[in-house]
C-alpha positions as CSV (number, residue, x, y, z in Angstrom):
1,X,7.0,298.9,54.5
2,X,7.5,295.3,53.6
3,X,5.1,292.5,54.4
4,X,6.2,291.2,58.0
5,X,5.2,294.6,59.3
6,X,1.8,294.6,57.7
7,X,1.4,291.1,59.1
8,X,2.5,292.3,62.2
9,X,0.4,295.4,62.2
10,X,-2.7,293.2,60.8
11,X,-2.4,290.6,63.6
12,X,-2.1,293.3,66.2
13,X,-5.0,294.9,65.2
14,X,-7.2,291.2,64.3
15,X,-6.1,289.8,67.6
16,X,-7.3,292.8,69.6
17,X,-10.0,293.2,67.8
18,X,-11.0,289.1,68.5
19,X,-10.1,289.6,72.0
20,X,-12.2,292.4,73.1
21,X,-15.6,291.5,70.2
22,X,-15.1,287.9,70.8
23,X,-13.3,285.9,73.8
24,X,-13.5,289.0,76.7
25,X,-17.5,287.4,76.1
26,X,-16.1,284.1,77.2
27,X,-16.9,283.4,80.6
28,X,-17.2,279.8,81.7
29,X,-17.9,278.4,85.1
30,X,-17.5,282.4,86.3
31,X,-13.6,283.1,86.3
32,X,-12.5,281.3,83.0
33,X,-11.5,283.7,80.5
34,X,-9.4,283.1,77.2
35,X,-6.6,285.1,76.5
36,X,-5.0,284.0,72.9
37,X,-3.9,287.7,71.9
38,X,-0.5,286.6,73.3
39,X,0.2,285.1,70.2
40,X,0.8,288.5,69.2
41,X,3.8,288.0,70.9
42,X,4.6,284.4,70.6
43,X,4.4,284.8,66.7
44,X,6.5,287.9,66.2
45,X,9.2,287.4,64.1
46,X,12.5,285.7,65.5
47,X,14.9,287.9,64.4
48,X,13.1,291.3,64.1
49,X,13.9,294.4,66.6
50,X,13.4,293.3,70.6
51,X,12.7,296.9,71.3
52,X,9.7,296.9,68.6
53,X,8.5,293.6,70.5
54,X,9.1,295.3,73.6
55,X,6.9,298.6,72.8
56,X,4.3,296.8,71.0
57,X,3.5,294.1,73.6
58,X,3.3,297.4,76.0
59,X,0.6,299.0,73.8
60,X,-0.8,295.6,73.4
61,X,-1.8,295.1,77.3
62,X,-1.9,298.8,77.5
63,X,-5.3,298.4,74.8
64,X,-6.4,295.4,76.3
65,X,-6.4,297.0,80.1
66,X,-8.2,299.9,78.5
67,X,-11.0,297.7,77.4
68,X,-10.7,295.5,80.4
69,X,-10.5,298.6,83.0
70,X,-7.9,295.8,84.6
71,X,-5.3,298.6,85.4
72,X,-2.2,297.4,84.0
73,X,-2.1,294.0,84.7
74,X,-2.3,293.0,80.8
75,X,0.3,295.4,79.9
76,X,2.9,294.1,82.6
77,X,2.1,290.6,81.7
78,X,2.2,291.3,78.1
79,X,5.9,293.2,78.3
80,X,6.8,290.0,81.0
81,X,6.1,287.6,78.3
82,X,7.9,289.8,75.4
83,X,11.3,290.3,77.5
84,X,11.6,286.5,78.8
85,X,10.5,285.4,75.7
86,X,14.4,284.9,74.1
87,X,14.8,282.8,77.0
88,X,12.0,280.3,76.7
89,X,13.2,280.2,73.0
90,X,16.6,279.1,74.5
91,X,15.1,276.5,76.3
92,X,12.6,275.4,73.8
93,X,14.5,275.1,70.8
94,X,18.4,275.3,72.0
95,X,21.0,277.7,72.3
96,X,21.1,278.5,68.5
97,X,17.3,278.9,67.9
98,X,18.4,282.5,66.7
99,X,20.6,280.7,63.4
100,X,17.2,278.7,63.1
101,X,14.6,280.3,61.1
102,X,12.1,279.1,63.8
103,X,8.5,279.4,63.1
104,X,5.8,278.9,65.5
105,X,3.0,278.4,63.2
106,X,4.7,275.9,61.3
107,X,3.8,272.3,62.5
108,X,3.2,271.2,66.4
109,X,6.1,269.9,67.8
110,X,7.5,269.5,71.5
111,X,9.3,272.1,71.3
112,X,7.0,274.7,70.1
113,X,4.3,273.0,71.7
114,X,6.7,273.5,74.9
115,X,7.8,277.2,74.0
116,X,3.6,277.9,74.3
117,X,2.9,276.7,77.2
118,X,5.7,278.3,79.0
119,X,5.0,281.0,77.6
120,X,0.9,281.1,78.3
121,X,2.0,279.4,81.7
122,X,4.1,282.4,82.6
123,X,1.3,285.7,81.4
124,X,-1.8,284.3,83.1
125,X,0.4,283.4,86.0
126,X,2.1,287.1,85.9
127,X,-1.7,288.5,84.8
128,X,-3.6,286.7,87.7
129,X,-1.0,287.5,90.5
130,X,-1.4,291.0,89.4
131,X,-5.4,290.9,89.2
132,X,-5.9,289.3,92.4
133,X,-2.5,290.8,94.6
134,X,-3.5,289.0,97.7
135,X,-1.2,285.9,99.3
136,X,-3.9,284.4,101.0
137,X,-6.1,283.9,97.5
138,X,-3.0,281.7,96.3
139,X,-4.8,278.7,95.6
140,X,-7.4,280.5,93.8
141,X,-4.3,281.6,91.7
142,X,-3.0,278.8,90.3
143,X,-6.2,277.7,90.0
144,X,-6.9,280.3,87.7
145,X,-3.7,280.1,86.1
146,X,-4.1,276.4,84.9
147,X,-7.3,276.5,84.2
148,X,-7.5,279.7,81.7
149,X,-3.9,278.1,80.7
150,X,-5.2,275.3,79.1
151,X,-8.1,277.0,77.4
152,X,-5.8,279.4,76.1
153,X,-3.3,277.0,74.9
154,X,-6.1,275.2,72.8
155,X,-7.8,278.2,71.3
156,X,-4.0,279.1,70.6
157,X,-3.1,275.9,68.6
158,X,-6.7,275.8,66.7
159,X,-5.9,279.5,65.5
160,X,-2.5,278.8,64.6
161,X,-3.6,276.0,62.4
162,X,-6.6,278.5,61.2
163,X,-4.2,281.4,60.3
164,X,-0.9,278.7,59.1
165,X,0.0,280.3,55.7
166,X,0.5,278.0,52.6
167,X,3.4,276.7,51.3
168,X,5.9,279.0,49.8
């Protein structure tokens, strides 16, 4: 095995592990709940096998619903996020980001900084739509949605700048 799987495989396991020990504790003001184990997903290798992404994000939901007892709606938004997620690196970074060697954890710019939020914008949206299924609880939605979007987005940039690797 070479070392981008047992980074994968080590951040699959840390971020669950966070997730469920740490930030499923997280309740403030009664619905808002921190999700950063979907950098799982938004910090997979560029380039590396879509199916793999694809299955992994699955069993990555499919964990957290376990935990959760939230019935799937983590593992639909998690495999959501994972197959629109060559799109939002289209519009982030450009038709070419695949000839890029684009890394997420290198430093904040607009366009990674836009590729998260898209990207957080789109599971809690997905997530919360699924939790709540009811039209008439739309505000309470987005509500939701922006709310646990922005906490998520700035857990997300602290623990990319926590787990940024040196310089190579």
């Amino acid at each position: 095995m070479n070392s981008t799987v047992i980074i994968n495989i080590l951040r699959f396991i840390g971020l669950i592990a966070l997730q469920v020990v740490l930030f499923n504790r997280i309740n403030l003001l009664g619905f808002l709940n921190p999700y950063p184990y979907i950098l799982f997903i938004l910090l997979y290798p560029v380039n590396s096998n879509r199916a793999g992404l694809l299955l992994s994000s699955f069993f990555l939901g499919l964990v957290l619903d376990m935990f959760l007892n939230s019935g799937g709606s983590h593992a639909v938004a998690c495999v959501t996020l994972a197959y629109l997620r060559p799109s939002f690196f289209r519009f982030s970074f450009g038709i070419s980001y695949e000839y890029q060697t684009v890394k997420i954890n290198d430093r904040l710019s607009p366009e990674r900084f836009s590729f998260i939020l898209i990207s957080v914008v789109t599971h809690h949206l997905i997530l919360y739509l699924l939790e709540i299924f009811r039209f008439s609880l739309i505000l309470d939605i987005l509500i939701r949605t922006v709310a646990t979007t922005i906490f998520t987005l700035i857990l997300c940039i602290i623990i990319i700048y926590l787990i940024k690797p040196g310089k190579q």
